[in-house]
Each structure stands twice: as C-alpha cells, then as structure tokens.
C-alpha positions as CSV (number, residue, x, y, z in Angstrom):
1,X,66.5,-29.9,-21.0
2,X,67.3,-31.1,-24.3
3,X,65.1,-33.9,-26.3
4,X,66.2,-36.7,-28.5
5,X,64.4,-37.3,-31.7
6,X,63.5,-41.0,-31.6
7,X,63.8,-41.5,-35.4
8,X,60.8,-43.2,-35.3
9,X,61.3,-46.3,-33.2
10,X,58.5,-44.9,-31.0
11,X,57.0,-48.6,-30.4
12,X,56.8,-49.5,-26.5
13,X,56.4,-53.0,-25.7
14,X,55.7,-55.0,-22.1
15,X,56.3,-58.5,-22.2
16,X,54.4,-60.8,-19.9
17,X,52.1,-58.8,-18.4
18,X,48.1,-60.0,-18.0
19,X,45.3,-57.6,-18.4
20,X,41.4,-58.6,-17.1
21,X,39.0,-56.1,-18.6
22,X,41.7,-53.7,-18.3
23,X,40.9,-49.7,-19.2
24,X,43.5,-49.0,-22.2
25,X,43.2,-45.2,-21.4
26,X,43.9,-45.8,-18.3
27,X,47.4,-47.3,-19.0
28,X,48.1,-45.3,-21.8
29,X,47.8,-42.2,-19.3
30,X,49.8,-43.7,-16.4
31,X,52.4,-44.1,-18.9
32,X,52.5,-40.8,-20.2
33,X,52.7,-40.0,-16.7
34,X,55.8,-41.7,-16.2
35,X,57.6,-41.3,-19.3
36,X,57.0,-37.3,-18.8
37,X,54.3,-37.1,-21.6
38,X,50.8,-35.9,-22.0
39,X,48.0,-38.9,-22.5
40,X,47.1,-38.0,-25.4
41,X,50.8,-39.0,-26.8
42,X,50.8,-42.4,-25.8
43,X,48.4,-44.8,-27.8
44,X,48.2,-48.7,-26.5
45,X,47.8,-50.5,-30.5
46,X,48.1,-53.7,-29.2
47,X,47.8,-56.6,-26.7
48,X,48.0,-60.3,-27.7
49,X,49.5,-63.2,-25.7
50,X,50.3,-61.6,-22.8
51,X,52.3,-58.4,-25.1
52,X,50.9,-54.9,-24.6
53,X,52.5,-52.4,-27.4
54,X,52.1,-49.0,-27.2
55,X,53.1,-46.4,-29.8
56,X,54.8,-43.1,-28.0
57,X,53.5,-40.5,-30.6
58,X,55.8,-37.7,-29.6
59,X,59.0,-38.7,-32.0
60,X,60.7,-36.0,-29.0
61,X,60.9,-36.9,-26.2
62,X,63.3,-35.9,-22.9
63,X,65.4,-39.1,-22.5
64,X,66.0,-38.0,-18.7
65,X,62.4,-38.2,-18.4
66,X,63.0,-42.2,-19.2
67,X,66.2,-43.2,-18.0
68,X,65.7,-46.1,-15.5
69,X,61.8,-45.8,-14.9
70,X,61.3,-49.5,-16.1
71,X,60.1,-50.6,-12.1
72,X,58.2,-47.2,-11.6
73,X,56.2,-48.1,-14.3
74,X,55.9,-51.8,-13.6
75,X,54.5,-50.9,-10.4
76,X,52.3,-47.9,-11.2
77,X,50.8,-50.9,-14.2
78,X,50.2,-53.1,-11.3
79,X,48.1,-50.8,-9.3
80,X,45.8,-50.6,-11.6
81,X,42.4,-52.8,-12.2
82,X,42.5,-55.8,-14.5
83,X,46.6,-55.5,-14.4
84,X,49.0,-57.8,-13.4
85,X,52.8,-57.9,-13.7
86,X,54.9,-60.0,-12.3
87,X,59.1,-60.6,-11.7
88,X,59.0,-62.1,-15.3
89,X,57.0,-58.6,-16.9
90,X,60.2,-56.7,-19.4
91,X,60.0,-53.4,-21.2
92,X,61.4,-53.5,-24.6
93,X,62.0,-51.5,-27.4
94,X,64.3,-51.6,-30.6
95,X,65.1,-48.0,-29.6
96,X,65.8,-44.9,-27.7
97,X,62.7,-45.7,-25.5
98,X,64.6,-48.8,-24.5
99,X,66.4,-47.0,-22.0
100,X,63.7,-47.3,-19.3
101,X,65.4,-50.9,-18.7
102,X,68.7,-49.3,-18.2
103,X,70.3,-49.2,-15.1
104,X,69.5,-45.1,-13.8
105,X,72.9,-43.8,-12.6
106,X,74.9,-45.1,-15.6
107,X,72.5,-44.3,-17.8
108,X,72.4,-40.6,-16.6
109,X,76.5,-40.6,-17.2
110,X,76.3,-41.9,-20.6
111,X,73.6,-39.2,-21.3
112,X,75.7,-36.8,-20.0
113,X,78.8,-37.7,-22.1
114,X,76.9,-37.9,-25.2
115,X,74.9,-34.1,-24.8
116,X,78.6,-33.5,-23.8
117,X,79.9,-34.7,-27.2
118,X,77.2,-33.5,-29.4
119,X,77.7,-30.4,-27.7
120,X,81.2,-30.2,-29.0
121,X,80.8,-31.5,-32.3
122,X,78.4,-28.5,-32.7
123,X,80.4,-26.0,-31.9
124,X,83.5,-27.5,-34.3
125,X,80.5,-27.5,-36.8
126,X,79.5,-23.9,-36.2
127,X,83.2,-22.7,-36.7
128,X,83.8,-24.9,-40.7
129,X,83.2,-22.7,-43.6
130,X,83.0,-22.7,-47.1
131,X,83.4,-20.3,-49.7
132,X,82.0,-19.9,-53.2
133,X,82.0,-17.4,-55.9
134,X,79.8,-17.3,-58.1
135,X,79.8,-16.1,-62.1
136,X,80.5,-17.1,-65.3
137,X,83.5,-14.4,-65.1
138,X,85.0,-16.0,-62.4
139,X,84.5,-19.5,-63.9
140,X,86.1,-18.8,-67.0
141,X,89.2,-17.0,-65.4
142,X,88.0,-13.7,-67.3
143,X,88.4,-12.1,-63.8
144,X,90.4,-12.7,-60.7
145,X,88.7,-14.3,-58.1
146,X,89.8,-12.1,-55.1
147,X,87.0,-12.6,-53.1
148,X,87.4,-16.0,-51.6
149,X,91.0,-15.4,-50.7
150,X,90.2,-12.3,-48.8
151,X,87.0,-14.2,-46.7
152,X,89.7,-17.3,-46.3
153,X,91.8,-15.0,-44.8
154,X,89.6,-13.2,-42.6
155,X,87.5,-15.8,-41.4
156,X,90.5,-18.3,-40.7
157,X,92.5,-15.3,-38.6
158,X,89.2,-15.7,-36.3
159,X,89.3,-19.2,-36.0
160,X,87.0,-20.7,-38.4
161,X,88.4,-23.8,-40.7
162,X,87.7,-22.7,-44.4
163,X,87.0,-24.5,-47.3
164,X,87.4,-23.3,-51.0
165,X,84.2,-24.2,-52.7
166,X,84.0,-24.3,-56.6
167,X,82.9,-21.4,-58.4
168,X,79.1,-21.6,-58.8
169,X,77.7,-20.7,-62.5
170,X,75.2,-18.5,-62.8
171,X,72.2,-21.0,-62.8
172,X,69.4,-20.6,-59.9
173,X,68.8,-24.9,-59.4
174,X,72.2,-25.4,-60.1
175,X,73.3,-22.9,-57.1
176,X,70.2,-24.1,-54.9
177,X,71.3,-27.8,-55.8
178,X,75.2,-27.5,-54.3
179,X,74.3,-24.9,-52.0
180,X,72.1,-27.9,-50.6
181,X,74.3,-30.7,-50.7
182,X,76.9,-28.6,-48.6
183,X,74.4,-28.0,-46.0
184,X,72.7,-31.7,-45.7
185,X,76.5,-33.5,-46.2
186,X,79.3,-31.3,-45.4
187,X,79.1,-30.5,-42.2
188,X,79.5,-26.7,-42.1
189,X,78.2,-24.2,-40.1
190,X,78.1,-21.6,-42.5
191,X,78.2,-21.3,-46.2
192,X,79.4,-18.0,-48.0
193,X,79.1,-17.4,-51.4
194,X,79.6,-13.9,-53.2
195,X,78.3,-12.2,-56.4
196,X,75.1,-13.0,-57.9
197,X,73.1,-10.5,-56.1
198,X,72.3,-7.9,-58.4
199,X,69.5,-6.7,-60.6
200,X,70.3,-8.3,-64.2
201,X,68.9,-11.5,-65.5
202,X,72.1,-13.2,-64.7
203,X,71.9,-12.9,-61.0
204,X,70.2,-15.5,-59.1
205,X,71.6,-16.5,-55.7
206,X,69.1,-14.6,-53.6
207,X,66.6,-16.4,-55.2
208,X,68.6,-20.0,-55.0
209,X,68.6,-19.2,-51.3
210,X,65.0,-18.3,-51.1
211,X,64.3,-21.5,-52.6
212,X,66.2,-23.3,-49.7
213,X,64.8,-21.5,-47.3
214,X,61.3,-19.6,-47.6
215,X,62.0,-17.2,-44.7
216,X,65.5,-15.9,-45.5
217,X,66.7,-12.5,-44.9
218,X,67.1,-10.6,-47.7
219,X,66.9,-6.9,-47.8
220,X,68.2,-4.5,-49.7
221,X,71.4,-2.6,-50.4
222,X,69.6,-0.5,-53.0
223,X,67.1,0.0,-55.4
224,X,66.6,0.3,-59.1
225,X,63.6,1.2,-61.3
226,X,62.6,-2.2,-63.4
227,X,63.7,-1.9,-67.4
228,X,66.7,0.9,-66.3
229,X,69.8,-0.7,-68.0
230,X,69.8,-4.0,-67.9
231,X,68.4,-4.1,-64.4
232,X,64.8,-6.8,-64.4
233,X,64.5,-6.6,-60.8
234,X,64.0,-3.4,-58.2
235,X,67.5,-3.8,-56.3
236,X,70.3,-5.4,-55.0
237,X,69.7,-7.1,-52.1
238,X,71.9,-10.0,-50.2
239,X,70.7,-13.1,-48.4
240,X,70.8,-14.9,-45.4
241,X,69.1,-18.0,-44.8
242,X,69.4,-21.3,-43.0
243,X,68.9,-24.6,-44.4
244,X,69.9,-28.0,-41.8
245,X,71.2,-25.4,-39.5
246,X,73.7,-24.4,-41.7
247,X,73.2,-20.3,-42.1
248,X,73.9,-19.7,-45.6
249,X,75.4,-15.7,-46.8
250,X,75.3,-14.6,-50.0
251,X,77.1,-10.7,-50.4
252,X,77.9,-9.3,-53.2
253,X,80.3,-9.3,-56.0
254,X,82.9,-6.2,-55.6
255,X,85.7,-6.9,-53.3
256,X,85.4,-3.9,-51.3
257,X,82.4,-4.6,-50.4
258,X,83.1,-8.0,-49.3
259,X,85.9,-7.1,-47.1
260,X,83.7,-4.6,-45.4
261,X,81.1,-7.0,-44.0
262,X,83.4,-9.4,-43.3
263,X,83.4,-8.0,-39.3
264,X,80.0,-7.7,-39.4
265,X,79.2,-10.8,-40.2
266,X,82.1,-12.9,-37.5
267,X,80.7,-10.5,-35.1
268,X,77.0,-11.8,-35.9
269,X,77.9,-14.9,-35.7
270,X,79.8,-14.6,-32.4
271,X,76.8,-12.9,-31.0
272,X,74.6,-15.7,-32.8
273,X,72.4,-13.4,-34.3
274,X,69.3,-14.5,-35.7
275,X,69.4,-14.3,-40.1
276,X,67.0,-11.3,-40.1
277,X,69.3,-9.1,-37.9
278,X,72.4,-10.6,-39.0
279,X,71.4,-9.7,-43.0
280,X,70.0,-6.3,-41.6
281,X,73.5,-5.4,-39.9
282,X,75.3,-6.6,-42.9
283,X,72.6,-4.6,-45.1
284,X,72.9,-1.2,-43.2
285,X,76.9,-1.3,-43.7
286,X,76.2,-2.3,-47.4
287,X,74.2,1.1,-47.4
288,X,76.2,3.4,-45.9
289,X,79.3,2.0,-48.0
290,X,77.5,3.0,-51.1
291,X,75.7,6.3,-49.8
292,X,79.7,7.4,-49.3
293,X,80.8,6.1,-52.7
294,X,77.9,8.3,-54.0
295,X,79.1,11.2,-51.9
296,X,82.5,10.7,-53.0
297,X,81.0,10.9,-56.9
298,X,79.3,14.1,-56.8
299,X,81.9,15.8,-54.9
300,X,84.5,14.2,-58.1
C-alpha cells in the first residue's frame, strides 16, 4: 500500500483529555498500535492543560492505516489507567495525520481519487522528454545539430512529448547545474543529452551526471590507453542516472550511434528497466556497433 510523506507536520494532538499518573509509554504504544506504527515511532512531548501532543516520528506513514480511527483511539486511550476522555476529547493536527477525524468511508474515496490522480500524473510525467546536445561545435553552429531532431523524432513517434533543450557547453557544473534544474522543476521523466562522452579533456557529461547521482550507470563503449592522442581518460563510456526520479541518458556524439540506441533505450524504458541494465543494454549495442565499424575498417 502506498505511503504519504507527511512533510513534516508529524505533531498529534488530543484536546480535552485528563491523565492521573498516566504511563506515557503506554499511550505512545497504544497509538502506534492504532495508527499502524511501531512504539518506538510515536513520542508523547507534551501534556499541559488538559492537551497531550505527540510527535509521529515516521515522516511515512500509510494514510489507510489513519483514515477514520479518531473513536478507535479515543476509546483504546480510555481503557487505559490514569486516562480519561470524554464526548468533548478532539484529535487535531495541522496535517495529513488529521485525517483520523475524518469521516472513514469518504475519506477512503478521496484517497482513492487522489492515488488515482497522482497515479496519472506520473505516468504523463514518465512519457515528457527533453533533449540536449552538448558542445561547443554545436553551440557555435560549426556543426549541424542532427542529433536532437533524430531523438525528437523517434521518441515522439512512440508517444513521448519532447522538448528541445538548449545546447549545453562543455562545462561539468554548468551541465550538472541545468541538468538539475530540469529534473527538480520541469517535470520530465527522462532527460537525454548527447555528446560529451568521450576521452578528451573537453568531455564531461558522464561526470556531470555522476555528480548528480553517485550510483549511475556508466560503463563503457571502449577503452583507450591514458596520454594516446588527446585521450586523458581510459574510454568512452555513457551514463545513466536518476536524479528526483527523473532517469537522466547521456549517449554519445555521432548520429549513427544515437539512432541505434534509440530502440534500446524506448524499449528499456517500456520495460522500466533499472539504470544499470538499461546503460548495459544500451552499452552492449554501443559495442557491437563499433566492433562492426572496426571489422568493416580492416576488411577496407
């Protein structure tokens, strides 16, 4: 069953009700009880003038679990020693927790049409994109930016509302910073970007994604020996991570290359693949695409 965050209004408070050398640990564990919690997440912090506060210390909690449960737990309170309620004793609180006053069986519709709701805002969410490139090339119109166009194209024919992001510049905060904004403000599900991947100085958007998220995905398409060229890292690799819950790609620069993971990467996300096997599957087409363009060289 799914939980609501309480965004921290976690204070419980019963009006009105008397207490006579009353066990605090006691009530604190009846209500856990009836509010679906383990004791030891339910705190009484106050009582004064006939107002008992207690602090719920699970911000999560499974609003089913409170719905309606305002007399259950009035009358559980009054069984116990030094406790007295009586029909003046309210629950109150300034938030979700307030619900226990509620009336049940509307409360339980209302519940369900919101999950309902937020269920469908989430999958709109999951199917808006947005595309960058990245590169000082592309930024300067010295090259065409065929890249975005293609993904546009491709993602759109499956469904997915895109959005043309700007081209990002080859700077790792400045790629981490709007990579961030996207994902805390825009409301996308996932955020492409392409070049930036490889092994030269200039290339930094695995590494802005990294940043965003410690545990993304990023293996490699191939390797390189450090100081070869103009190659400072071991490889080219791409990225997939997930910041707010927006799952962030980044592939890499050549258009052919792009347009071959473009099916691997609807189909992941169809299947919902987790970011280590959806980079891995993206990864192991990368590979084979350049083990036949090698293939294709020597035979040349």
């Amino acid at each position: 069953m799914k939980k609501h965050d309480l965004l921290k209004k976690t204070e419980l408070r019963i009006e009105k009700i008397r207490l006579d050398n009353a066990n605090l640990t006691e009530i604190a564990a009846h209500v856990a009880e009836i509010l679906g919690l383990n004791p030891s997440e339910v705190l009484v912090v106050d009582y004064h003038d006939g107002s008992l506060t207690l602090d719920i210390l699970n911000t999560c909690v499974n609003a089913y679990h409170i719905v309606g449960k305002k007399q259950q737990l009035l009358s559980t309170l009054n069984t116990l020693p030094g406790v007295r309620v009586s029909a003046e004793t309210s629950v109150w609180s300034d938030g979700m927790l307030g619900w226990i006053a509620m009336d049940q069986g509307p409360a339980i519709q209302a519940l369900r049409q919101s999950e309902q709701m937020a269920a469908e805002i989430i999958q709109n969410i999951s199917k808006r994109a947005m595309v960058f490139s990245t590169g000082t090339e592309v930024a300067e119109g010295q090259i065409e930016d065929t890249n975005t166009p293609a993904i546009m194209q491709h993602l759109a024919s499956c469904g997915y509302k895109v959005t043309r992001g700007q081209t990002l510049r080859d700077d790792r905060l400045f790629i981490a910073a709007k990579l961030r904004e996207v994902a805390e403000y825009g409301g996308y599900g996932v955020i492409l970007t392409t070049g930036g991947v490889g092994a030269e100085d200039k290339d930094h958007t695995v590494e802005a994604i990294k940043d965003l998220d410690s545990d993304a995905a990023t293996p490699y398409i191939c390797h390189f020996q450090i100081g070869t060229g103009r190659h400072v890292k071991d490889g080219i690799k791409i990225a997939v991570g997930q910041y707010n819950d927006t799952l962030i790609v980044a592939l890499p620069g050549p258009n052919d290359e792009v347009v071959a993971s473009l099916n691997v990467l609807v189909e992941g996300l169809k299947a919902k693949l987790d970011k280590h096997l959806l980079a891995e599957n993206i990864a192991a087409n990368l590979r084979e695409i350049l083990r036949k363009k090698i293939t294709q060289h020597h035979k040349q």
